[in-house]
LOLUM-335976 format. One record per residue (C-alpha): x, y, z negated. Coordinates in nm, 3 decimals. Example, Ala and Ser with C-alpha at 12.3 -4.5 7.8 and 13.67 -1.06 7.14 Angstrom:
% LOLUM-335976
+---------+---------+---------+
:    east :   north :      up :
+---------+---------+---------+
:   1.230 :  -0.450 :  -0.780 :
:   1.367 :  -0.106 :  -0.714 :
+---------+---------+---------+
//
This chain:
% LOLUM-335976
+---------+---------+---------+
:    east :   north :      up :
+---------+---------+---------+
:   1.699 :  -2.864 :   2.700 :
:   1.537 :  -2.931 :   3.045 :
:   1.785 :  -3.077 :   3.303 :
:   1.550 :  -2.978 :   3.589 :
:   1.550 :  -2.601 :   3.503 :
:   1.879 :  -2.629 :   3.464 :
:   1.909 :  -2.724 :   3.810 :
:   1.705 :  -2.473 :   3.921 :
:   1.872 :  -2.139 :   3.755 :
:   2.206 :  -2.310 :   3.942 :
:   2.284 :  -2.288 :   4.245 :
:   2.354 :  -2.514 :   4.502 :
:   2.697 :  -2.696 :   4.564 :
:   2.799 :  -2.440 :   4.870 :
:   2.789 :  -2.138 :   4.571 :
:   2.884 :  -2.319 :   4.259 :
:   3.062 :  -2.680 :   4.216 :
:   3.008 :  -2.680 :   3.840 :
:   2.588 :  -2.806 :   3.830 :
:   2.488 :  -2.960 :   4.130 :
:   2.482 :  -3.338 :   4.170 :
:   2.576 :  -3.402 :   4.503 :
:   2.732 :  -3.722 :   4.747 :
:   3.124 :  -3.671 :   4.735 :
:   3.294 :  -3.889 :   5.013 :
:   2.957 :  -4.114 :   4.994 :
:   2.973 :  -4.160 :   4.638 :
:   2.706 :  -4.065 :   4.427 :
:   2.845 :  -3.901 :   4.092 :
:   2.734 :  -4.117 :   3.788 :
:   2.471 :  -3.940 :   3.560 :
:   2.711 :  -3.889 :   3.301 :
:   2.961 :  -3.713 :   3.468 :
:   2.628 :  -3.441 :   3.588 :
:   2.542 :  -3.405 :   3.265 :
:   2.926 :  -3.375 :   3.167 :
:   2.943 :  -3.091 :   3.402 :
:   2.635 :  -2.930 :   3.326 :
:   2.770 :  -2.893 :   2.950 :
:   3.086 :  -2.760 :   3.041 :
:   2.894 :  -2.493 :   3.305 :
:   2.686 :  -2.398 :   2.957 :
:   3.006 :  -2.380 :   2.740 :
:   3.159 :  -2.071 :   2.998 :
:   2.834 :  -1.924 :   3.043 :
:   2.769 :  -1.899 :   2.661 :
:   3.107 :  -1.784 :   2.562 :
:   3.099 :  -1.393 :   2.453 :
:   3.305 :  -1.201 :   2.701 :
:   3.593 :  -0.930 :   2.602 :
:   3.483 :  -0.617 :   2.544 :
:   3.508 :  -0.337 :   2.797 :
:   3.832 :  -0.145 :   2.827 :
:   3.927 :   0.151 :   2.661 :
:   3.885 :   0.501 :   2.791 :
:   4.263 :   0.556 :   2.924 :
:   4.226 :   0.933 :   2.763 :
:   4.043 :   0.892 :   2.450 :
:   4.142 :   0.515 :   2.345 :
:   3.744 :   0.431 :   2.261 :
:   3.583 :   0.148 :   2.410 :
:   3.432 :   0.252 :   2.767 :
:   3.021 :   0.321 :   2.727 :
:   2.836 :  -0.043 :   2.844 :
:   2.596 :   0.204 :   3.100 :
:   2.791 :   0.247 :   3.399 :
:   2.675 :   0.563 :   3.444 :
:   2.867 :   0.708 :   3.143 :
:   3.193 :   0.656 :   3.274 :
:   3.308 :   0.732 :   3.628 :
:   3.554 :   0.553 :   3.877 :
:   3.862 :   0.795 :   3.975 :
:   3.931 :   0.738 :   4.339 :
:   4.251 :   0.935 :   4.298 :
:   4.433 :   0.713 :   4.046 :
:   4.176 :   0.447 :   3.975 :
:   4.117 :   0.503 :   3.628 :
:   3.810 :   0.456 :   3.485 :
:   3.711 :   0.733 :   3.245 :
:   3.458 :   0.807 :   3.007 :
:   3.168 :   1.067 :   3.044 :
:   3.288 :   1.250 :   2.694 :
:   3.640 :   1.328 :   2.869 :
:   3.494 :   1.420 :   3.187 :
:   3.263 :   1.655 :   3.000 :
:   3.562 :   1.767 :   2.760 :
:   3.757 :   1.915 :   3.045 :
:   3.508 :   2.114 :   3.230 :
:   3.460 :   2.336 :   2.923 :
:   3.757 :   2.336 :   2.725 :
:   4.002 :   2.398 :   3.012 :
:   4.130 :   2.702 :   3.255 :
:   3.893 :   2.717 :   3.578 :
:   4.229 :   2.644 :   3.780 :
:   4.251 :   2.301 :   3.618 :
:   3.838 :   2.185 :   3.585 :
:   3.861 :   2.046 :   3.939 :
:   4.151 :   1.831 :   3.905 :
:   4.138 :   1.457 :   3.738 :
:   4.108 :   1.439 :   3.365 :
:   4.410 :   1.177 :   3.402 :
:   4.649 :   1.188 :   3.697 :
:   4.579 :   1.577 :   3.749 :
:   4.531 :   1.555 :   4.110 :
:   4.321 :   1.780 :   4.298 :
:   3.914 :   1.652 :   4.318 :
:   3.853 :   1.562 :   4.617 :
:   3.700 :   1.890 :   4.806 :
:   3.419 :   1.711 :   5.040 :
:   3.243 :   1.361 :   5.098 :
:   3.520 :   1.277 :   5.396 :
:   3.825 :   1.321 :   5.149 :
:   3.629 :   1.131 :   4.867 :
:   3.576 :   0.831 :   5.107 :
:   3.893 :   0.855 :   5.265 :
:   4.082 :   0.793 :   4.905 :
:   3.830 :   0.505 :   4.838 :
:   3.905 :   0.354 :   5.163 :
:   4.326 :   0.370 :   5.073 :
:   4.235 :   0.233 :   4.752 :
:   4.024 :  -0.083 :   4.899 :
:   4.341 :  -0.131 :   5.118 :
:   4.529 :  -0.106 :   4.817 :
:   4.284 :  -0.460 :   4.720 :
:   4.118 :  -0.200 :   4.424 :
:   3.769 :  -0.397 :   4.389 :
:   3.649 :  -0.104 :   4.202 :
:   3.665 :   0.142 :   4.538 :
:   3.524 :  -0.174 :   4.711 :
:   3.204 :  -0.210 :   4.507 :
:   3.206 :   0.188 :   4.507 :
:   3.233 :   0.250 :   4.895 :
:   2.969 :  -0.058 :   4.892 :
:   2.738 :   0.131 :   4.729 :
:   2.784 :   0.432 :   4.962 :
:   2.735 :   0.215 :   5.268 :
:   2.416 :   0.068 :   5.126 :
:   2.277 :   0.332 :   5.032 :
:   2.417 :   0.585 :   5.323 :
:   2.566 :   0.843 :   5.117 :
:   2.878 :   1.066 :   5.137 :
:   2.888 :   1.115 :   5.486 :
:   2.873 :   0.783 :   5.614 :
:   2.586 :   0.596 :   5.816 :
:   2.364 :   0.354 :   5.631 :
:   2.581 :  -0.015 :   5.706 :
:   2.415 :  -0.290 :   5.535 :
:   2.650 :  -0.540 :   5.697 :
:   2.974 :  -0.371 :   5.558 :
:   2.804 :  -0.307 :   5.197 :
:   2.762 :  -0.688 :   5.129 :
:   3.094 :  -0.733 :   5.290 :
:   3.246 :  -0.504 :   5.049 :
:   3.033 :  -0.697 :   4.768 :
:   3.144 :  -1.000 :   4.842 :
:   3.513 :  -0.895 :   4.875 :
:   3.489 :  -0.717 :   4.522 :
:   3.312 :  -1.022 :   4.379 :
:   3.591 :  -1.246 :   4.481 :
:   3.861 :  -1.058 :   4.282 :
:   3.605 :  -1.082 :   3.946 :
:   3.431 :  -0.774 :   3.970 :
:   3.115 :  -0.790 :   3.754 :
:   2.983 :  -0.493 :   3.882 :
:   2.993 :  -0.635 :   4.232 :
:   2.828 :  -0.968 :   4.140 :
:   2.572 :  -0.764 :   3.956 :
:   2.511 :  -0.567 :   4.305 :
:   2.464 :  -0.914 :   4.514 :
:   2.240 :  -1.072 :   4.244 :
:   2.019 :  -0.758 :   4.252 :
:   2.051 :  -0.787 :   4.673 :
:   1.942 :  -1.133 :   4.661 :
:   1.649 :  -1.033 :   4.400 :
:   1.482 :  -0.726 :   4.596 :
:   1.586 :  -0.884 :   4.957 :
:   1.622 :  -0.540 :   5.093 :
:   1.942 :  -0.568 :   5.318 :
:   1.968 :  -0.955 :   5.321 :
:   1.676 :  -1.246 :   5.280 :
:   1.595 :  -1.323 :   4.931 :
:   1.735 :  -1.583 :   4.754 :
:   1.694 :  -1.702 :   4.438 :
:   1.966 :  -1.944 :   4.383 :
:   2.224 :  -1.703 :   4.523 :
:   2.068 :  -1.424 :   4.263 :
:   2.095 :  -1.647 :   3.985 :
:   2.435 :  -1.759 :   4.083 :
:   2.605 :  -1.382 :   4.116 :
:   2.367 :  -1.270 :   3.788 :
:   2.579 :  -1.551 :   3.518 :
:   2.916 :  -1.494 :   3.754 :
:   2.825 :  -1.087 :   3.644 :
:   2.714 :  -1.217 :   3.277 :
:   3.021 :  -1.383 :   3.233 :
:   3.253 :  -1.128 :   3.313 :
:   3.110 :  -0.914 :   3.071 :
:   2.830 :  -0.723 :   3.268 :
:   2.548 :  -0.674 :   3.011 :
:   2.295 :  -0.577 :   3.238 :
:   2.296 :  -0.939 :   3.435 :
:   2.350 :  -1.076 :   3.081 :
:   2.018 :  -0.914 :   2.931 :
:   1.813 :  -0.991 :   3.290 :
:   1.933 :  -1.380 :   3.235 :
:   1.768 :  -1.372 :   2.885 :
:   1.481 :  -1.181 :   2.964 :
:   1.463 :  -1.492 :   3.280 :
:   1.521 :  -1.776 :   2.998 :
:   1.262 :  -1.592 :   2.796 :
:   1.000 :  -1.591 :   3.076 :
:   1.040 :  -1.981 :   3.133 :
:   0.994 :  -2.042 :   2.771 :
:   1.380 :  -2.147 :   2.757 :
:   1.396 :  -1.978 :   2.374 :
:   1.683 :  -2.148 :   2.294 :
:   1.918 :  -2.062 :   2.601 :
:   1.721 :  -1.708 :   2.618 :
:   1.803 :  -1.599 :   2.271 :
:   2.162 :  -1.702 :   2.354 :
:   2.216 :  -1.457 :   2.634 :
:   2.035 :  -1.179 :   2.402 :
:   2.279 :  -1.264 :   2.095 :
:   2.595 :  -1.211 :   2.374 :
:   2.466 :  -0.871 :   2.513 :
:   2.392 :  -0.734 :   2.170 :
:   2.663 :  -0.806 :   2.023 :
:   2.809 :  -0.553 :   2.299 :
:   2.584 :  -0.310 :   2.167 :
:   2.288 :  -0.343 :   2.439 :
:   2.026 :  -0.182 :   2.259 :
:   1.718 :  -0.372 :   2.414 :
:   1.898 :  -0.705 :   2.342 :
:   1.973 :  -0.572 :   1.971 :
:   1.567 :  -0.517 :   1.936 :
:   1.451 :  -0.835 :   2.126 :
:   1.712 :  -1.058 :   1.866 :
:   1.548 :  -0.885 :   1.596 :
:   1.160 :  -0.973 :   1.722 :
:   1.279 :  -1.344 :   1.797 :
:   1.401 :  -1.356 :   1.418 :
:   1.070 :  -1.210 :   1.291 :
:   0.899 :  -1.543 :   1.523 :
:   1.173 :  -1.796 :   1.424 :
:   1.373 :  -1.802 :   1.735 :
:   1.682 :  -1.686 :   1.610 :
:   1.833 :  -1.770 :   1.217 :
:   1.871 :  -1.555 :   0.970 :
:   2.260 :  -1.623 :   1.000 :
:   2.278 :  -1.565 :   1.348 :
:   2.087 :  -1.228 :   1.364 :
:   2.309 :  -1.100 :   1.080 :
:   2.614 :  -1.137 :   1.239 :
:   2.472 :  -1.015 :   1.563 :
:   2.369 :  -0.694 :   1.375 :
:   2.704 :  -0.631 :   1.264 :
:   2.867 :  -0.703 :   1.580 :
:   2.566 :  -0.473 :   1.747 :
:   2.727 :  -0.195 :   1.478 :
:   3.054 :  -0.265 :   1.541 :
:   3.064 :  -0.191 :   1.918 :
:   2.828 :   0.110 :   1.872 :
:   3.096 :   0.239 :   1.653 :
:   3.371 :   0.157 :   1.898 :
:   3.178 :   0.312 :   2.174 :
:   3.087 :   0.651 :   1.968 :
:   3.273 :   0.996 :   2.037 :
:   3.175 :   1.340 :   1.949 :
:   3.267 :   1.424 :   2.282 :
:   3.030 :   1.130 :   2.447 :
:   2.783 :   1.291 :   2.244 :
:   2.803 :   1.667 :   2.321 :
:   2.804 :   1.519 :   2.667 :
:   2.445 :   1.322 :   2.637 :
:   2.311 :   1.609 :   2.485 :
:   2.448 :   1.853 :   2.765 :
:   2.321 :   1.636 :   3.025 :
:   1.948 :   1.573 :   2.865 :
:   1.910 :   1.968 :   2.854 :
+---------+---------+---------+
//
């Protein structure tokens, strides 16, 4: 393992006081205690995450694509796309427009939708605040384009743990579109996302290990996400088995764990859903 790529995918002591060697009160830490940090760093950021939650309505695990389950600004609640889906067509018309799990009215226009995501960041919900991020970044639902408070919200939601938050910053840092790039910082919010259990910053850091030749430390971050059931990740264990980069032992069990949270993750209602959607 190279120590001084190490030191480069980390950040530096201002973001992350696990990696960096640095002066403390004008004492230079011994070698041993860097490289003693630098494995324990390694130890968190290899550790397989918990799963995702359960859908509160259906009790199976909550899809790993964000953009199969929704935020509730009402109660919340994070909910599946297969509920969602279940109660447009299986209910009265007087009851599709309220929430699948508190019941309460959906909110009628972009003002009311922010104004419940604005009680709920006041409320310290760091779901609404990566949500009402995105709006401000991206200058949607009625509000006015507002870099400044996006990355404020970012930062806010990252602080409580949110992975989807530190995911947002990492990809802010990456494509330097409403703050300078940074590659330290990106790297630093992409394993903060990774290990609280946001695949998508998992797979990138592989796919980053990968392109540095790291095959070792690579194939480690593909093993994690796949054994989430990230598809890509799934495939790319597979091919580095076929080359010798991954064990035969290791991409069994990675299979059946790959299985395993595909099962958890299935519904018949997720999939009358995809299929109503791809129509």
């Amino acid at each position: 393992m190279r120590i001084d790529s190490q030191i480069e995918c980390s950040c530096k002591v201002e973001y992350s006081k696990n990696i960096v060697l640095e002066d403390v009160g004008g004492w230079k830490r011994n070698i041993q205690t860097f490289h003693r940090e630098l494995t324990n760093f390694d130890e968190k950021l290899f550790k397989q995450p918990p799963p995702k939650e359960d859908c509160p309505i259906c009790y199976h695990r909550l899809p790993m694509v964000e953009g199969q389950c929704m935020y509730q600004s009402c109660c919340s609640k994070i909910l599946c796309g297969g509920c969602l889906y279940a109660n447009t067509v299986a209910t009265a018309d007087t009851e599709k427009f309220k929430c699948v799990f508190c019941r309460t009215e959906t909110a009628s226009s972009d003002e009311l939708h922010i104004e419940r995501l604005k009680k709920r960041v006041e409320a310290n919900d760091a779901q609404a605040m990566v949500s009402l991020g995105g709006f401000y970044q991206l200058g949607m639902k009625s509000l006015r384009q507002d870099h400044a408070k996006a990355l404020e919200l970012y930062h806010k939601s990252a602080k409580l743990g949110n992975n989807i938050a530190h995911f947002a910053l990492s990809d802010c840092y990456q494509n330097g579109d409403i703050v300078e790039k940074d590659t330290r910082k990106e790297t630093y919010h992409a394993q903060l996302a990774a290990m609280a259990g946001n695949v998508q910053a998992r797979y990138n850091l592989g796919c980053d290990e990968y392109n540095a030749g790291n095959m070792d430390r690579a194939y480690k971050h593909l093993m994690i996400s796949a054994n989430v059931g990230c598809d890509s990740s799934m495939k790319a264990v597979q091919k580095g088995y076929k080359s010798g980069f991954v064990t035969k032992d290791d991409n069994a069990k990675t299979a059946r764990a790959y299985g395993n949270s595909i099962d958890e993750m299935k519904s018949d209602d997720r999939d009358r859903a995809a299929a109503a959607f791809c129509t």
